[in-house]
N, CA and C atoms as a LAMMPS dump frame, in Angstrom:
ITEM: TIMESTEP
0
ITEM: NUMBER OF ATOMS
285
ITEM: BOX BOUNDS ff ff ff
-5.0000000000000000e+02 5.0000000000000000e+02
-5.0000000000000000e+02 5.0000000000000000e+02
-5.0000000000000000e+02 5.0000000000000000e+02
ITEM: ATOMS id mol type element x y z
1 1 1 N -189.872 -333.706 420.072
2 1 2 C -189.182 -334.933 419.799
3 1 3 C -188.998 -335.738 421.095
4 2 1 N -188.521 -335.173 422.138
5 2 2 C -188.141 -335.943 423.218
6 2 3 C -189.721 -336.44 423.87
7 3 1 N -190.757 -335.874 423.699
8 3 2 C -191.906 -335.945 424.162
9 3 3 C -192.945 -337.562 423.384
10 4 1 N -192.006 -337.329 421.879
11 4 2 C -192.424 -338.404 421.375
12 4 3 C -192.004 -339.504 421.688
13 5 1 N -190.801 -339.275 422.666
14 5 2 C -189.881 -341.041 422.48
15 5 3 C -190.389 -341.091 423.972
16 6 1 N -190.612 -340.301 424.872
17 6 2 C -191.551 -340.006 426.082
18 6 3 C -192.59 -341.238 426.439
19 7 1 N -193.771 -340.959 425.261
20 7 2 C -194.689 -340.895 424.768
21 7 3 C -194.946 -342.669 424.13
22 8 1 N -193.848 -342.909 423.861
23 8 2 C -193.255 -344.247 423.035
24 8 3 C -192.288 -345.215 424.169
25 9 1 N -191.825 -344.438 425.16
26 9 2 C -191.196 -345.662 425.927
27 9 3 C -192.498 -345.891 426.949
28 10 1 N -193.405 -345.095 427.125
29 10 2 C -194.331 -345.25 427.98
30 10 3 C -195.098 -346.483 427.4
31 11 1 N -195.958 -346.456 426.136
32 11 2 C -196.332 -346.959 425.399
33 11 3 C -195.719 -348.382 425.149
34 12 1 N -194.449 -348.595 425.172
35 12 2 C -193.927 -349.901 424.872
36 12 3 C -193.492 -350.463 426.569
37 13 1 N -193.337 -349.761 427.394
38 13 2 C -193.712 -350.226 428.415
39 13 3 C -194.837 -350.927 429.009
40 14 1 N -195.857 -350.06 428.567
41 14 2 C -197.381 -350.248 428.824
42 14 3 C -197.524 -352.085 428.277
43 15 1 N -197.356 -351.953 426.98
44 15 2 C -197.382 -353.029 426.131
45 15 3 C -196.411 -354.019 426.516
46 16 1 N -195.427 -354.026 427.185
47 16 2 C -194.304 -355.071 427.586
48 16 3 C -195.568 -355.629 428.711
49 17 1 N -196.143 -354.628 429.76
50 17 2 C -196.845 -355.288 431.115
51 17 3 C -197.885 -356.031 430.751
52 18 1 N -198.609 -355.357 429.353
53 18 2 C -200.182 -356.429 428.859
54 18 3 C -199.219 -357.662 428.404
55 19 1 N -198.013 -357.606 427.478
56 19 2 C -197.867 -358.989 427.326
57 19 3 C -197.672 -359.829 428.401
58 20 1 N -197.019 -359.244 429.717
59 20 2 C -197.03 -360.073 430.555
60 20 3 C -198.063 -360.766 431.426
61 21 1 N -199.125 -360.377 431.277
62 21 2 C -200.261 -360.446 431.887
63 21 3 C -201.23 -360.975 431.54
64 22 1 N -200.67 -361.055 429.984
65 22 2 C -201.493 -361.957 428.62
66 22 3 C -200.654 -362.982 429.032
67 23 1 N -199.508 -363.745 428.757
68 23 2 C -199.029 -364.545 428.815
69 23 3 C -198.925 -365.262 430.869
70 24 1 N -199.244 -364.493 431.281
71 24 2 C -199.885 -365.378 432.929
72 24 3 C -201.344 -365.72 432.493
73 25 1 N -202.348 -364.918 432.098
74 25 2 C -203.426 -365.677 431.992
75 25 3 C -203.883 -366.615 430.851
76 26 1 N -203.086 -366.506 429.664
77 26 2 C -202.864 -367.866 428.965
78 26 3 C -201.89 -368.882 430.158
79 27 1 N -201.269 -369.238 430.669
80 27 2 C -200.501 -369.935 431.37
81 27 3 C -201.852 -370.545 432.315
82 28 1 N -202.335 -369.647 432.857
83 28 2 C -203.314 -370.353 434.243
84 28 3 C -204.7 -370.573 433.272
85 29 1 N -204.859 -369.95 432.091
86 29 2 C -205.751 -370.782 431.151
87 29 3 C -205.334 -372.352 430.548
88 30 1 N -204.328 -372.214 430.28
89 30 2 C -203.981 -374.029 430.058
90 30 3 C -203.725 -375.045 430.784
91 31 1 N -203.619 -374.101 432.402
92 31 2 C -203.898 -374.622 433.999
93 31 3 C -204.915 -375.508 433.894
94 32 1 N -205.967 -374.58 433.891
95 32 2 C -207.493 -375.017 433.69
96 32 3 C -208.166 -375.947 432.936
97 33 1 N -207.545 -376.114 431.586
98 33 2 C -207.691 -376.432 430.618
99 33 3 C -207.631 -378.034 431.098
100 34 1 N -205.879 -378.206 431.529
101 34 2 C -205.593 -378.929 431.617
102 34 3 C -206.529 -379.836 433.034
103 35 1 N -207.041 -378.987 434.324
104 35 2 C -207.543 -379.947 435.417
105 35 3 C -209.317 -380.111 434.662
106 36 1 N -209.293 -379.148 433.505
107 36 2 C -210.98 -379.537 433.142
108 36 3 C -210.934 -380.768 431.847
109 37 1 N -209.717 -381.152 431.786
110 37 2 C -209.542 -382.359 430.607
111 37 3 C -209.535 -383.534 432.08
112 38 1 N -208.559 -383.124 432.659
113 38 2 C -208.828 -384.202 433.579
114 38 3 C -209.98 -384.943 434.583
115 39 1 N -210.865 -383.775 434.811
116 39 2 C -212.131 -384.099 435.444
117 39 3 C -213.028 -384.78 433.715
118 40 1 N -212.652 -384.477 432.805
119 40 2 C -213.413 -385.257 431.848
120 40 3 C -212.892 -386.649 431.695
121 41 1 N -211.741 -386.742 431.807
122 41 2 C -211.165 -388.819 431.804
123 41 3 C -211.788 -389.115 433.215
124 42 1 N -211.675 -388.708 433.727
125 42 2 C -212.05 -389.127 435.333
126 42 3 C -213.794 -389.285 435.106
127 43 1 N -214.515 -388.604 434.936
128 43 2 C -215.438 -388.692 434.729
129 43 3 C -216.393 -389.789 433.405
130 44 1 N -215.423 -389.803 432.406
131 44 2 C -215.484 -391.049 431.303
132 44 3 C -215.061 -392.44 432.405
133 45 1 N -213.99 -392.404 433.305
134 45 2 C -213.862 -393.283 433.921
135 45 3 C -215.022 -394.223 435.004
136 46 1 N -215.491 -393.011 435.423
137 46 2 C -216.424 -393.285 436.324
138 46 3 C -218.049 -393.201 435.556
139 47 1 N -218.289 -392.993 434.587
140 47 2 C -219.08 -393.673 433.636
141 47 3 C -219.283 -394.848 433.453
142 48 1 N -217.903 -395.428 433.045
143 48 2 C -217.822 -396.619 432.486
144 48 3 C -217.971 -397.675 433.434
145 49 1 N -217.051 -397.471 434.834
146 49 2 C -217.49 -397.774 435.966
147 49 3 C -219.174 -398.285 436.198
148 50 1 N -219.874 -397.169 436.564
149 50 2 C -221.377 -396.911 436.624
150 50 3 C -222.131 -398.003 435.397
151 51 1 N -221.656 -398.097 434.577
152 51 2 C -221.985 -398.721 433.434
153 51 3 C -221.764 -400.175 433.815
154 52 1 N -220.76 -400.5 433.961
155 52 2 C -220.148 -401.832 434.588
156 52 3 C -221.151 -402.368 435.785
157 53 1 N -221.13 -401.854 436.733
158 53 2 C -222.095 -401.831 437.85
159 53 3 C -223.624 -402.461 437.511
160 54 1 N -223.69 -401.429 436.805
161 54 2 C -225.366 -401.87 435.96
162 54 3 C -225.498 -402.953 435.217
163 55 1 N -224.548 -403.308 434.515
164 55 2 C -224.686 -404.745 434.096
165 55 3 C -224.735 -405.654 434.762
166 56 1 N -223.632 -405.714 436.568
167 56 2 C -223.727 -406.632 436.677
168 56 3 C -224.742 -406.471 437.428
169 57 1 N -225.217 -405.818 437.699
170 57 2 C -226.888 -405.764 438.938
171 57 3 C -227.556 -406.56 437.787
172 58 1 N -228.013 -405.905 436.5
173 58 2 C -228.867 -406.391 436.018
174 58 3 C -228.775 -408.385 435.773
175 59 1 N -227.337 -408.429 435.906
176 59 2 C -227.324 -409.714 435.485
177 59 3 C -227.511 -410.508 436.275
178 60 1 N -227.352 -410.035 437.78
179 60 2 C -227.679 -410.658 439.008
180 60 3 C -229.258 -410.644 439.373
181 61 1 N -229.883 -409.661 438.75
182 61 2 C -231.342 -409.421 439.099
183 61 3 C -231.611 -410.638 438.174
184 62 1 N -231.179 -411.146 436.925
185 62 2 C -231.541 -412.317 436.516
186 62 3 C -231.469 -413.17 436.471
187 63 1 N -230.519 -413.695 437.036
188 63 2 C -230.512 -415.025 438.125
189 63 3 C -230.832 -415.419 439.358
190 64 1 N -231.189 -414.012 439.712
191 64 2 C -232.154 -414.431 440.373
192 64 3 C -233.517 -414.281 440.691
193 65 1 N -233.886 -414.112 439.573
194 65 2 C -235.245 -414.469 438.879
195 65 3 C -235.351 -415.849 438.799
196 66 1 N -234.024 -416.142 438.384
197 66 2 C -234.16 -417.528 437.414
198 66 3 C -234.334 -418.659 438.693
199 67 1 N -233.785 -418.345 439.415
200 67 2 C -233.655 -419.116 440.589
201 67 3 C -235.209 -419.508 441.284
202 68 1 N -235.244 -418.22 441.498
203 68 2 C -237.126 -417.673 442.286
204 68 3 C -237.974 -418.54 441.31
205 69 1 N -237.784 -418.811 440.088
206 69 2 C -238.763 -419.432 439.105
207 69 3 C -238.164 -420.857 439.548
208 70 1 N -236.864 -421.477 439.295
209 70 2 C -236.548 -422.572 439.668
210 70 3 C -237.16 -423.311 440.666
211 71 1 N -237.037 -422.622 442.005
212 71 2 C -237.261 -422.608 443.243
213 71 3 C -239.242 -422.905 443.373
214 72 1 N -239.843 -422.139 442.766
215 72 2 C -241.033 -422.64 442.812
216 72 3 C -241.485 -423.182 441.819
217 73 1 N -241.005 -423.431 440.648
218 73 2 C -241.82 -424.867 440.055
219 73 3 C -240.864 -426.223 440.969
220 74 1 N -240.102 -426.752 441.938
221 74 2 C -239.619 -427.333 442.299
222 74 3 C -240.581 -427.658 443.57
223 75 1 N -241.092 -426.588 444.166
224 75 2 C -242.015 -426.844 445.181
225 75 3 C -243.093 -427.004 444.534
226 76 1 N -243.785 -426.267 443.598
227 76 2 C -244.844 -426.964 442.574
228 76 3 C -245.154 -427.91 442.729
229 77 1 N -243.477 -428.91 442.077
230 77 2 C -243.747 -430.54 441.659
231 77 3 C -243.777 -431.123 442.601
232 78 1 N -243.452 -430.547 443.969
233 78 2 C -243.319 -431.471 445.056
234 78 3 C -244.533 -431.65 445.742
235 79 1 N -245.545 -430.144 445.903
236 79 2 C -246.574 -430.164 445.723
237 79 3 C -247.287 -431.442 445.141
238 80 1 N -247.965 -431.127 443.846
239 80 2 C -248.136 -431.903 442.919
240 80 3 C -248.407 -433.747 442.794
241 81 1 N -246.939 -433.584 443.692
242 81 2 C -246.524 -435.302 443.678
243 81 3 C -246.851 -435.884 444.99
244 82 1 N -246.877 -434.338 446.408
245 82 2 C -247.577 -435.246 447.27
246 82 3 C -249.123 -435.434 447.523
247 83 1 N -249.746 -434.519 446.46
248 83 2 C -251.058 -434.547 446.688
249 83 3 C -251.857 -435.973 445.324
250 84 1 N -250.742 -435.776 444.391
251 84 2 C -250.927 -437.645 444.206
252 84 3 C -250.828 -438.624 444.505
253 85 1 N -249.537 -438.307 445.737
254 85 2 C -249.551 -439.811 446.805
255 85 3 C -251.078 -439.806 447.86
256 86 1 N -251.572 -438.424 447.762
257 86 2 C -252.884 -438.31 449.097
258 86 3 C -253.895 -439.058 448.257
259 87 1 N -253.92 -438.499 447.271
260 87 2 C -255.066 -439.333 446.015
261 87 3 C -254.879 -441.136 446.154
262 88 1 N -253.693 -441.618 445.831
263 88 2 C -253.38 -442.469 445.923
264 88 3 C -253.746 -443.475 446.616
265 89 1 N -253.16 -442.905 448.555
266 89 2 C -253.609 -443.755 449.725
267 89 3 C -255.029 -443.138 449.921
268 90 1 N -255.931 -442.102 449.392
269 90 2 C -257.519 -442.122 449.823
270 90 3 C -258.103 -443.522 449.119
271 91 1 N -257.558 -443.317 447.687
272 91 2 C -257.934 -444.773 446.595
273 91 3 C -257.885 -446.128 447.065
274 92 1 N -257.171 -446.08 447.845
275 92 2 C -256.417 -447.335 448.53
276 92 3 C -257.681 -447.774 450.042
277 93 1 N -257.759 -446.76 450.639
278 93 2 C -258.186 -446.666 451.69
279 93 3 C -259.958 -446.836 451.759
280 94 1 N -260.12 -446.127 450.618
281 94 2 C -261.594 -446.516 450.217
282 94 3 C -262.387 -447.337 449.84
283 95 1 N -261.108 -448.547 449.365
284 95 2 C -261.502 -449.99 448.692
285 95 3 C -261.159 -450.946 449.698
């Protein structure tokens, strides 16, 4: 008899230390939990960021395209208009 309650405080001892040991590593599991939720907003953050970024590059890469196209049909016409004034005074010059 005494061997059984022996036998049984050992036992519920034993079992008092796993709960404690269960309940620290649930504790530093919801630690974790909690800094690996946070590297995920942080990381949605800096997504969205990255995302942001890219739009506006892209939107800047297209204006200035638009520009570069502006920019040379403008010399084009200027082109264009002084080699009709050369036409012009040869016409002139020839008569």
């Amino acid at each position: 008899m005494e061997a059984e309650r022996a036998a049984r405080g050992k036992v519920e001892k034993q079992r008092h230390l796993l709960q404690e040991e269960l309940d620290e590593l649930s504790e530093r599991l919801d630690e974790a939990g909690g800094a690996t939720q946070a590297q995920i907003e942080q990381n949605k953050k800096r997504e969205a960021e990255l995302q942001r970024m890219k739009r506006d590059l892209d939107e800047q890469a297209l204006q200035s395209e638009q520009a570069v196209a502006a920019t040379k049909k403008k010399s084009q016409d200027a082109q264009n208009e002084l080699n009709d004034q050369l036409d012009q005074l040869s016409k002139v010059k020839s008569k």
